[in-house]
C-alpha positions as CSV (number, residue, x, y, z in Angstrom):
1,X,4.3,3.8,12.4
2,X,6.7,6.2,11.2
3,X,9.5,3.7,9.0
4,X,12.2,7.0,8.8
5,X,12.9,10.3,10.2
6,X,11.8,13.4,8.7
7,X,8.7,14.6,6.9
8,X,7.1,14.0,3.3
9,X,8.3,17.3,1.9
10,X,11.8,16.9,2.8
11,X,12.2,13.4,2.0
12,X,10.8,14.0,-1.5
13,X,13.8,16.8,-2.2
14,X,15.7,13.5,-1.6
15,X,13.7,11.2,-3.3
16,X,13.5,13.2,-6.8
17,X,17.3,14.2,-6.8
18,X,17.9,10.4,-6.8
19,X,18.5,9.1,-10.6
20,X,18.3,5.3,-9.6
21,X,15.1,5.7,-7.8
22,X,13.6,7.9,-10.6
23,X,14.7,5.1,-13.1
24,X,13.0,2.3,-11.2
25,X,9.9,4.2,-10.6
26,X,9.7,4.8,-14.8
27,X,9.2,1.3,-14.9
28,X,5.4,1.6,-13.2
29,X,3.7,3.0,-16.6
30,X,5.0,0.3,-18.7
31,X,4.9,-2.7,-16.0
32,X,1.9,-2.4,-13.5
33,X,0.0,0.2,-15.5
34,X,-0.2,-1.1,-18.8
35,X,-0.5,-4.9,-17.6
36,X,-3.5,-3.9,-15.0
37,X,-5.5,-2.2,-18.1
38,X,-4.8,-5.4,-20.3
39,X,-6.1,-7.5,-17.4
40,X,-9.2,-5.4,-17.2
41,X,-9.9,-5.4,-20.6
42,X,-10.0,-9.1,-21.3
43,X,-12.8,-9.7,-18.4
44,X,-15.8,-8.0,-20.1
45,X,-17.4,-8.3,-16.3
46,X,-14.6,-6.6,-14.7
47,X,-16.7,-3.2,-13.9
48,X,-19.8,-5.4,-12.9
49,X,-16.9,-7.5,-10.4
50,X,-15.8,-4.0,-8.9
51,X,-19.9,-3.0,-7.7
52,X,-19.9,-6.4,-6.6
53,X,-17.4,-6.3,-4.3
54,X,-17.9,-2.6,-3.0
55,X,-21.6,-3.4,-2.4
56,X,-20.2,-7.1,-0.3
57,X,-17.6,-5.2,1.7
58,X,-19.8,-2.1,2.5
59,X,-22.7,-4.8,4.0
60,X,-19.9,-6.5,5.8
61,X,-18.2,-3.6,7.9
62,X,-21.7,-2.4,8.9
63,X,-22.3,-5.9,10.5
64,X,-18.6,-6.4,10.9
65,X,-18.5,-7.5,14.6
66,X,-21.0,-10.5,13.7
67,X,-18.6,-11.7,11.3
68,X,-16.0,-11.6,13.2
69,X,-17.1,-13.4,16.0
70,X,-18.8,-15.9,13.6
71,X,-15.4,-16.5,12.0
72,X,-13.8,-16.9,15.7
73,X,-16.0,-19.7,16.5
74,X,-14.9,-21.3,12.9
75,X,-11.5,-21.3,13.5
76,X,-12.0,-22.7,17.2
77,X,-14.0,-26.0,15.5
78,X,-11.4,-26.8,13.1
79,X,-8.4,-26.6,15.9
80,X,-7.1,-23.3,16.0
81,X,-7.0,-20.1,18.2
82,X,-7.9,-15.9,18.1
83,X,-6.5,-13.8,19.7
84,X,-8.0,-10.1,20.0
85,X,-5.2,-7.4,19.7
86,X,-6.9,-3.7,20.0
87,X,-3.1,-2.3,19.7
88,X,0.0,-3.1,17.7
89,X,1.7,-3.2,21.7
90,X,-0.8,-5.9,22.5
91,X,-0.5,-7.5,18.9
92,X,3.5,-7.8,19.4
93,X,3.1,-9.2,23.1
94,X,1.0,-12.1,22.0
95,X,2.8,-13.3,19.3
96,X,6.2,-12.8,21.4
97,X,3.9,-15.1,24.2
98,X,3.6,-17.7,21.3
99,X,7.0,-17.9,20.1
100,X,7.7,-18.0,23.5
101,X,5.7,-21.1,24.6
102,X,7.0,-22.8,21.3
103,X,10.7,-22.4,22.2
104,X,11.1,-21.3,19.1
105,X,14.6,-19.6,18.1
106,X,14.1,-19.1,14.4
107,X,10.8,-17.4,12.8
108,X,10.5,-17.2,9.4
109,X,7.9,-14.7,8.1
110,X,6.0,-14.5,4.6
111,X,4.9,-11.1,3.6
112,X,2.9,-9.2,6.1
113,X,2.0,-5.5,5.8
114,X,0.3,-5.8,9.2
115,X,3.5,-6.7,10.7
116,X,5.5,-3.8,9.4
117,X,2.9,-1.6,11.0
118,X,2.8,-2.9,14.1
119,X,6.7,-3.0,13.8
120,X,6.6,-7.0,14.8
121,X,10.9,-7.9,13.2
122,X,12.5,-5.4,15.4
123,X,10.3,-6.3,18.4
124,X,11.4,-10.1,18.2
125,X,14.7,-10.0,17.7
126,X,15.3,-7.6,20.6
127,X,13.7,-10.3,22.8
128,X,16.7,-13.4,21.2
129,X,14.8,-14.6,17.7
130,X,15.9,-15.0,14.5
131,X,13.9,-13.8,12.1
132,X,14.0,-14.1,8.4
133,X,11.8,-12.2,5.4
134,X,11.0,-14.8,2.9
135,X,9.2,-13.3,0.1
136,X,12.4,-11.9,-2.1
137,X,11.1,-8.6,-1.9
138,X,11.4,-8.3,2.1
139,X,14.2,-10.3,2.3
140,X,16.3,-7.6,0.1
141,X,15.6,-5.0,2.1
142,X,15.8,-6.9,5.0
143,X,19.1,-7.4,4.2
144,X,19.5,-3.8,3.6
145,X,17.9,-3.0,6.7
146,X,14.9,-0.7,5.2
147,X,11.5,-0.7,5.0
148,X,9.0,-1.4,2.2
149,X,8.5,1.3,-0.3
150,X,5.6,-0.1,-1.9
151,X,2.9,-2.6,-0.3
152,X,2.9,-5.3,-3.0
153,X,6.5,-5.0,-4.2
154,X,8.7,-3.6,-1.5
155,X,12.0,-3.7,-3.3
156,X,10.3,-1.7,-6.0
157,X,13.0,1.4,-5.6
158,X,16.2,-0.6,-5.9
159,X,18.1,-1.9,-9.2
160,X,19.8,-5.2,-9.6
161,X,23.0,-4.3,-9.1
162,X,22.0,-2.3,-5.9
163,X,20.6,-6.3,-5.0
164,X,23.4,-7.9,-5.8
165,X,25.5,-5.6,-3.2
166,X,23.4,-6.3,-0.5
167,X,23.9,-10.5,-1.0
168,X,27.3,-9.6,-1.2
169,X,27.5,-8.1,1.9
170,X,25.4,-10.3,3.8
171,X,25.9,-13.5,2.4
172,X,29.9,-13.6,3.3
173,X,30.5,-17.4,3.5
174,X,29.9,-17.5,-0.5
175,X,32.4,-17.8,-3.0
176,X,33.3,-13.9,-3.4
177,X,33.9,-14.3,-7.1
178,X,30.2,-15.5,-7.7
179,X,28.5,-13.9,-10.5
180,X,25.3,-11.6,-9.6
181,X,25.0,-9.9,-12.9
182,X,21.5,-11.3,-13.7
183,X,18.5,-11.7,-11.9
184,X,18.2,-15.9,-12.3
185,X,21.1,-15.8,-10.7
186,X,20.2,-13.4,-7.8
187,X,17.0,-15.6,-7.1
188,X,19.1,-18.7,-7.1
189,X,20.9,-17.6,-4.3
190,X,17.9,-16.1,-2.2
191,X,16.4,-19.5,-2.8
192,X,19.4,-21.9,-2.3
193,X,19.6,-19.7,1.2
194,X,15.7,-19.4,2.2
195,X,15.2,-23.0,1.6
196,X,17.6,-24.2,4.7
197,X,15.4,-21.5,7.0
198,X,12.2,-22.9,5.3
199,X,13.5,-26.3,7.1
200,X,14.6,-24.8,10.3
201,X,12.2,-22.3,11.3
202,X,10.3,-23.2,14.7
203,X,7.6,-20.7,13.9
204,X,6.1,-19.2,10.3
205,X,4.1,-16.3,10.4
206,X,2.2,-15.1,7.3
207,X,-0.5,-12.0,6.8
208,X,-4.1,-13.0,5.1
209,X,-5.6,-11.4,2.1
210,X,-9.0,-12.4,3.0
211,X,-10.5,-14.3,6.1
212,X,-13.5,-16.1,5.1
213,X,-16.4,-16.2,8.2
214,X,-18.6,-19.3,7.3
215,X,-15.9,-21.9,7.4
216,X,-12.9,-20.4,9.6
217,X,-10.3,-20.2,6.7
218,X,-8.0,-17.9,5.4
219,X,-7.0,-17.1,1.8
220,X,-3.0,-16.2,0.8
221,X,-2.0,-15.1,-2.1
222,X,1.6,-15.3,-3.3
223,X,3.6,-15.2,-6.7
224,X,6.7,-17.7,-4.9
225,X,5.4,-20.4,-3.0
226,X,6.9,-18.9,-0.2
227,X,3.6,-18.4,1.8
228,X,3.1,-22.0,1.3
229,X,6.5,-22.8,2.5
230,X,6.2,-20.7,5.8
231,X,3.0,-22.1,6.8
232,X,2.8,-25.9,6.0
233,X,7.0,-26.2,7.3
234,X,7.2,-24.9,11.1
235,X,5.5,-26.8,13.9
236,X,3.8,-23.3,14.7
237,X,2.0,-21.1,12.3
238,X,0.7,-17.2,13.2
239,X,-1.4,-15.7,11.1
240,X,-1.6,-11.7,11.7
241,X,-4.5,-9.6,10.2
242,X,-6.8,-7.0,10.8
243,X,-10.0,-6.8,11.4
244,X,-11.6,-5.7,8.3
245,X,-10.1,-8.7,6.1
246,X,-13.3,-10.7,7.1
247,X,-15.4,-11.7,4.1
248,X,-19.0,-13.6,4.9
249,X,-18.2,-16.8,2.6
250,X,-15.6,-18.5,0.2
251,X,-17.9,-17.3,-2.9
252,X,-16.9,-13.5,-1.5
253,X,-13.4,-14.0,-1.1
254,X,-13.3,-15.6,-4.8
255,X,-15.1,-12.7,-6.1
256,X,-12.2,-10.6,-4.6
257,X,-9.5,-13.0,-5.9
258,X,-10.9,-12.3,-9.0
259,X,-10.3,-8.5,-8.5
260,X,-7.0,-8.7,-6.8
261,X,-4.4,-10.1,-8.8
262,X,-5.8,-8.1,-11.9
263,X,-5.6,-4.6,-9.8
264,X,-2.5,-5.3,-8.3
265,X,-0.2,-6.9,-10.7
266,X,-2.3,-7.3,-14.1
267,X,-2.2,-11.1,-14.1
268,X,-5.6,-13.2,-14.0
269,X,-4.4,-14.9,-10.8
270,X,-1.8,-15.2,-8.8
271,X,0.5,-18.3,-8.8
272,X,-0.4,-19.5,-5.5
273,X,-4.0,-18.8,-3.9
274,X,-3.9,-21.3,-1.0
275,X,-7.2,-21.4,1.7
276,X,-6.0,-22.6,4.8
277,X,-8.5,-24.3,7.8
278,X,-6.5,-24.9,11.2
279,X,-3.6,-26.7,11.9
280,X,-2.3,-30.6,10.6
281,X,-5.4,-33.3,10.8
282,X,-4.8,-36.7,11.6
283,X,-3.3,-38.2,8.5
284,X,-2.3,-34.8,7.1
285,X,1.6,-35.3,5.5
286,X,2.4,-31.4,6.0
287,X,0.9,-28.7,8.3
288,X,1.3,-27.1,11.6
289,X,0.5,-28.4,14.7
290,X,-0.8,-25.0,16.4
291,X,-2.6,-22.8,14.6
292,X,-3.2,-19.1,16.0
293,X,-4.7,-16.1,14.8
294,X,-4.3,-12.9,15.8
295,X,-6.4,-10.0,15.2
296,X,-5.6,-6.7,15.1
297,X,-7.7,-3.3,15.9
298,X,-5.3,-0.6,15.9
299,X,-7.6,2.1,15.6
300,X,-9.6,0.3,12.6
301,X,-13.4,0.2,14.6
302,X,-13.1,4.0,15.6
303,X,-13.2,4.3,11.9
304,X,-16.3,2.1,11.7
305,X,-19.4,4.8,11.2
306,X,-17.3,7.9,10.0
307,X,-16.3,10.1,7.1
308,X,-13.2,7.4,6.2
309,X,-15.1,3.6,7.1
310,X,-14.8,3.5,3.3
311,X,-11.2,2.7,3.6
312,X,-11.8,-0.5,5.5
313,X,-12.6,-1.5,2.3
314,X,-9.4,-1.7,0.8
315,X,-8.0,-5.2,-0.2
316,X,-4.2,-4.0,-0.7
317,X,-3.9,-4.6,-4.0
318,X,-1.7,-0.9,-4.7
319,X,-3.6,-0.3,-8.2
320,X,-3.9,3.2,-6.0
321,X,0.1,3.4,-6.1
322,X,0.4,2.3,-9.2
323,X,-1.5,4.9,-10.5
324,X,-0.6,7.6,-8.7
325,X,1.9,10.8,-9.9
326,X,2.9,11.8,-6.8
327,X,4.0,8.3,-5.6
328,X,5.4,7.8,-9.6
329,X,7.7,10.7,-8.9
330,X,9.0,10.2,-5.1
331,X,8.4,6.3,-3.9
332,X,7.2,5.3,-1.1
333,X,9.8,5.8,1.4
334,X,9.7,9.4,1.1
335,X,5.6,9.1,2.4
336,X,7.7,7.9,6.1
337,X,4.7,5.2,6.5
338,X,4.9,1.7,5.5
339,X,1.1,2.5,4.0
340,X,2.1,4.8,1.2
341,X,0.2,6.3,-2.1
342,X,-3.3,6.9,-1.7
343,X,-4.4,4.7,0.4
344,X,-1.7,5.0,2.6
345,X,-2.3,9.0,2.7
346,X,-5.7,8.3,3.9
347,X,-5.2,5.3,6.5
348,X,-2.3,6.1,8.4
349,X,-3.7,9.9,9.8
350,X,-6.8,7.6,10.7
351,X,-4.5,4.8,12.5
352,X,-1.6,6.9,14.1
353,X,-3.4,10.8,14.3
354,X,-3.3,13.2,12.0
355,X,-0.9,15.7,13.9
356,X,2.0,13.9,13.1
357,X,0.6,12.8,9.7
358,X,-0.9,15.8,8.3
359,X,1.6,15.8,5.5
360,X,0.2,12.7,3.6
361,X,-2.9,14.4,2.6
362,X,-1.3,17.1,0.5
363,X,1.0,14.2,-1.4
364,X,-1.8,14.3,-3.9
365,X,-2.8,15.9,-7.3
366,X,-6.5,15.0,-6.8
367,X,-6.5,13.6,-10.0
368,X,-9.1,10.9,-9.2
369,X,-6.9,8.1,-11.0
370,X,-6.7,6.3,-7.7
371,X,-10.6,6.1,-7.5
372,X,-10.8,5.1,-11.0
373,X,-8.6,2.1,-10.7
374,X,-9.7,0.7,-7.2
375,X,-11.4,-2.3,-7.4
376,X,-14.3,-1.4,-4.5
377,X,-14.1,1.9,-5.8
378,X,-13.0,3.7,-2.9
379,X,-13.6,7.5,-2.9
380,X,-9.8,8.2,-2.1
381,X,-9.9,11.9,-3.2
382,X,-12.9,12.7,-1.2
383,X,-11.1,11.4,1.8
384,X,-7.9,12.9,1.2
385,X,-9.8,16.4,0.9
386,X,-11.4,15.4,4.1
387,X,-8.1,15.1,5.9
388,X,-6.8,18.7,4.6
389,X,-10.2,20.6,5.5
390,X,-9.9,18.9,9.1
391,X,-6.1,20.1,9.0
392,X,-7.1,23.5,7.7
393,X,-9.2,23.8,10.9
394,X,-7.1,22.7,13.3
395,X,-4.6,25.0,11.9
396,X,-2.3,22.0,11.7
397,X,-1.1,23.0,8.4
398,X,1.3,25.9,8.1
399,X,0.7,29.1,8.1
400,X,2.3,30.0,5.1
401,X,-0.2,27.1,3.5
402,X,-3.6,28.4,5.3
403,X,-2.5,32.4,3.9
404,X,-2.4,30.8,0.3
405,X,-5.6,29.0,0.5
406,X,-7.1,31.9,2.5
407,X,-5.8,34.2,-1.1
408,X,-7.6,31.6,-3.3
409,X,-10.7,31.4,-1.3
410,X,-10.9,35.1,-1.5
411,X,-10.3,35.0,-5.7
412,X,-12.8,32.1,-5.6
413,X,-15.5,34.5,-4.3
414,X,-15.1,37.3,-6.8
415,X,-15.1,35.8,-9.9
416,X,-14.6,39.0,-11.7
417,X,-11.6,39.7,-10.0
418,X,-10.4,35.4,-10.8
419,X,-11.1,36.2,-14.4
420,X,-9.1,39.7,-15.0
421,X,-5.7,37.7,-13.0
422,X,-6.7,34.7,-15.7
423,X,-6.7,36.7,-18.4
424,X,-4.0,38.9,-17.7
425,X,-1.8,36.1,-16.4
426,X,-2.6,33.6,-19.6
427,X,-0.5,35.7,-22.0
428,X,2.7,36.3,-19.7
429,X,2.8,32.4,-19.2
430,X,2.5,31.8,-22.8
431,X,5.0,34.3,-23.5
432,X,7.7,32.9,-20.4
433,X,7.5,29.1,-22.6
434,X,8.4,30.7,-26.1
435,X,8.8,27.9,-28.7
436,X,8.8,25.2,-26.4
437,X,5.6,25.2,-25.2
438,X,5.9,24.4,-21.8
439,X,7.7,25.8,-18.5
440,X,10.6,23.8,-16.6
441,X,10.3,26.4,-14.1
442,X,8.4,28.9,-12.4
443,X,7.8,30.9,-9.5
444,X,5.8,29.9,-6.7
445,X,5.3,27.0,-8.6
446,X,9.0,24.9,-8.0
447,X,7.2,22.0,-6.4
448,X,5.3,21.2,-9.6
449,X,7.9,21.9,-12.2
450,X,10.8,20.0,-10.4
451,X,9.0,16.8,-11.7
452,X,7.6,17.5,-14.5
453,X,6.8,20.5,-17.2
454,X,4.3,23.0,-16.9
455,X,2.3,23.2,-20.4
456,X,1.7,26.0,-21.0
457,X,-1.8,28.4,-22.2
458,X,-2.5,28.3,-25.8
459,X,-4.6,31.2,-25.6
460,X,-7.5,32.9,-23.9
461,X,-9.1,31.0,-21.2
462,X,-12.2,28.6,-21.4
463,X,-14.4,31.2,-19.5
464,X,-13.7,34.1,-21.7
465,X,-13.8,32.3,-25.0
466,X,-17.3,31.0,-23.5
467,X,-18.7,33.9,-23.3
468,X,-17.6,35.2,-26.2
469,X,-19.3,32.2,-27.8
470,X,-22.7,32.9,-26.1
471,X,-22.8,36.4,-26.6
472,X,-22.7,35.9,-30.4
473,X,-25.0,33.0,-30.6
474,X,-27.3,35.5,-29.1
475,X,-26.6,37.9,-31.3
């Protein structure tokens, strides 16, 4: 799973000394932020929506193999095909069978996060297909050969002039004198270009936002049609998701829809919410012929019954992301997964083990703004705590880490002694920010202050002022 070399720590030295990625990732407060609160604000039964849809997807993982086999027989009455993958090896080598069968030579793909996990592009194209990214997003850094740094907008870190380089580059047999100063111009090209694939592919593979058990179908949700295109266009359409995207009946995946756009990208819905049954009826003017879906494991029902079967919940919406400080000030390629923020801290050590992941946990304030924002209210924080004690114990984590939290533990169980460091500590901070009222830098503290300020104390602490403030009311 890992999309690039190196570790968190070491990619964020990168990541935060780069001025066009910290420009780019400004843009989150005032775009996704702002818009998601708007969004929430205008549907007075938003909160109500969220226990809703927490309470539907909890019942649903604890039945979750009924569903799924109820939603396999579905799919079989209207025309179409599951297949079972319980790795992403056995996910790749079915639909490599499929494209096979179809003599297909070009693929074109809508948006799938499933298939960046499973690491499906690289897979067909060393076996002789084509393949071509047609939501703009993956098709610009498909064209820059990188990987997503954000789950809902993977082209998140780049500027437009860094996108019109790449369609330079790439897109040699246009006139090289072509402006690509503005965006409408960038997406006419993308589109002028995707269109003739649209028309050729042999195969279209999408993901699924939700899979829906009582009548076989599957819900996509897209801003540019291009989901639309990719399945209706080819003879062949494969649909990958994982297990957990099952939802009992259409009124369950609305209630979802209702949550997802608003989470993820503040609008009320998406452009295009399409629910798909099988492949082309007779008398049907558009379709595919074959219709297969394959479903992936990948670790997910180990995770079924444990401390993190809450994250099964998750309907990839990236409010998490959004949201997140950590993510706000590095991006998500410096995280080295292709699941990244929160939610991507939690599920990859649970998918891919967390001795090579047991970096992800600590990219985290434990602020709690990713719980508050998740629309099934996943406990993130408590999970991502989980991951460091289970670190901790395994003496995963460094040891230069484990000293430091073994010093706090011991200040946590003497309070006197936390108090006289507090108090004597509080004034020498105070007097290190002078007029400015805040520190840029400070000792033992360079991995907070190379983002962002340090305010800081104003005076004594809480606890002493406290007790000061008791002992006189008693007096």
């Amino acid at each position: 799973m890992r999309s690039r070399p190196g570790g968190i720590k070491s990619n964020s030295h990168a990541a935060m000394a780069d001025p066009v990625l910290r420009e780019a990732l400004a843009k989150l407060k005032t775009g996704f932020q702002a818009k998601r609160k708007i969004a929430a604000a205008n549907l007075p039964e938003f909160e109500a929506l969220r226990d809703q849809a927490r309470d539907m997807k909890r019942a649903v993982l604890k039945d979750l193999d009924s569903y799924l086999e109820i939603f396999e027989t579905k799919v079989q009455e209207q025309g179409g095909q599951v297949h079972w993958a319980s790795s992403d090896q056995e996910a790749r080598d079915i639909v490599l069978a499929i494209c096979r069968q179809a003599k297909a030579k070009l693929v074109a793909k809508g948006k799938s996060m499933i298939s960046e996990e499973i690491a499906l592009n690289p897979w067909l194209e060393r076996h002789g297909f084509e393949v071509v990214e047609t939501d703009l997003g993956e098709y610009i850094i498909q064209l820059r050969a990188e990987p997503p740094s954000h789950i809902i907008a993977p082209a998140i870190h780049l500027s437009r002039h860094q996108v019109a380089a790449a369609f330079r580059s790439r897109h040699k047999e246009l006139d090289d004198k072509r402006q690509l100063s503005e965006p409408r111009q960038l997406l006419d090209e993308a589109r002028a270009i995707l269109r003739q694939k649209f028309l050729a592919a042999d195969v279209g593979i999408t993901g699924a936002n939700f899979l829906v058990a009582e009548t076989g179908s599957f819900v996509l949700v897209t801003n540019e049609g291009n989901g639309d295109l990719t399945q209706t266009l080819p003879r062949v359409h494969i649909v990958l998701a994982s297990i957990e995207k099952v939802v009992p009946t259409l009124e369950a995946a609305s209630l979802l829809t209702r949550l997802l756009a608003r989470s993820a990208t503040g609008q009320e819905m998406t452009s295009y919410t399409t629910i798909t049954t099988g492949p082309k009826r007779v008398g049907d003017l558009d379709g595919p012929e074959e219709f297969h879906i394959v479903l992936l494991d990948n670790g997910r029902t180990a995770m079924l019954g444990g401390p993190f079967e809450d994250m099964l919940r998750c309907i990839r919406c990236a409010a998490c992301i959004n949201h997140c400080p950590v993510y706000g000030a590095i991006g998500g390629h410096a995280y080295a997964s292709f699941y990244c923020g929160p939610m991507g801290s939690v599920l990859t050590p649970a998918l891919a083990g967390l001795e090579e992941w047991s970096d992800m946990p600590d990219a985290s304030s434990l602020c709690g703004r990713c719980e508050q924002v998740c629309p099934v209210r996943i406990p993130l924080p408590r999970m991502l705590r989980s991951w460091r004690e289970r670190a901790f114990e395994r003496k995963i984590t460094s040891a230069t880490t484990r000293f430091g939290l073994g010093m706090w533990g011991a200040l946590a169980k003497r309070p006197w002694l936390y108090r006289l460091l507090v108090d004597l500590g509080m004034p020498v901070l105070k007097l290190l920010a002078g007029k400015k009222g805040s520190l840029s830098s400070l000792p033992l503290a360079g991995g907070w202050t190379a983002s962002r300020d340090l305010p800081a104390p104003e005076g004594r602490s809480f606890v002493t002022q406290w007790a000061e403030y008791k002992k006189g009311a008693r007096q």
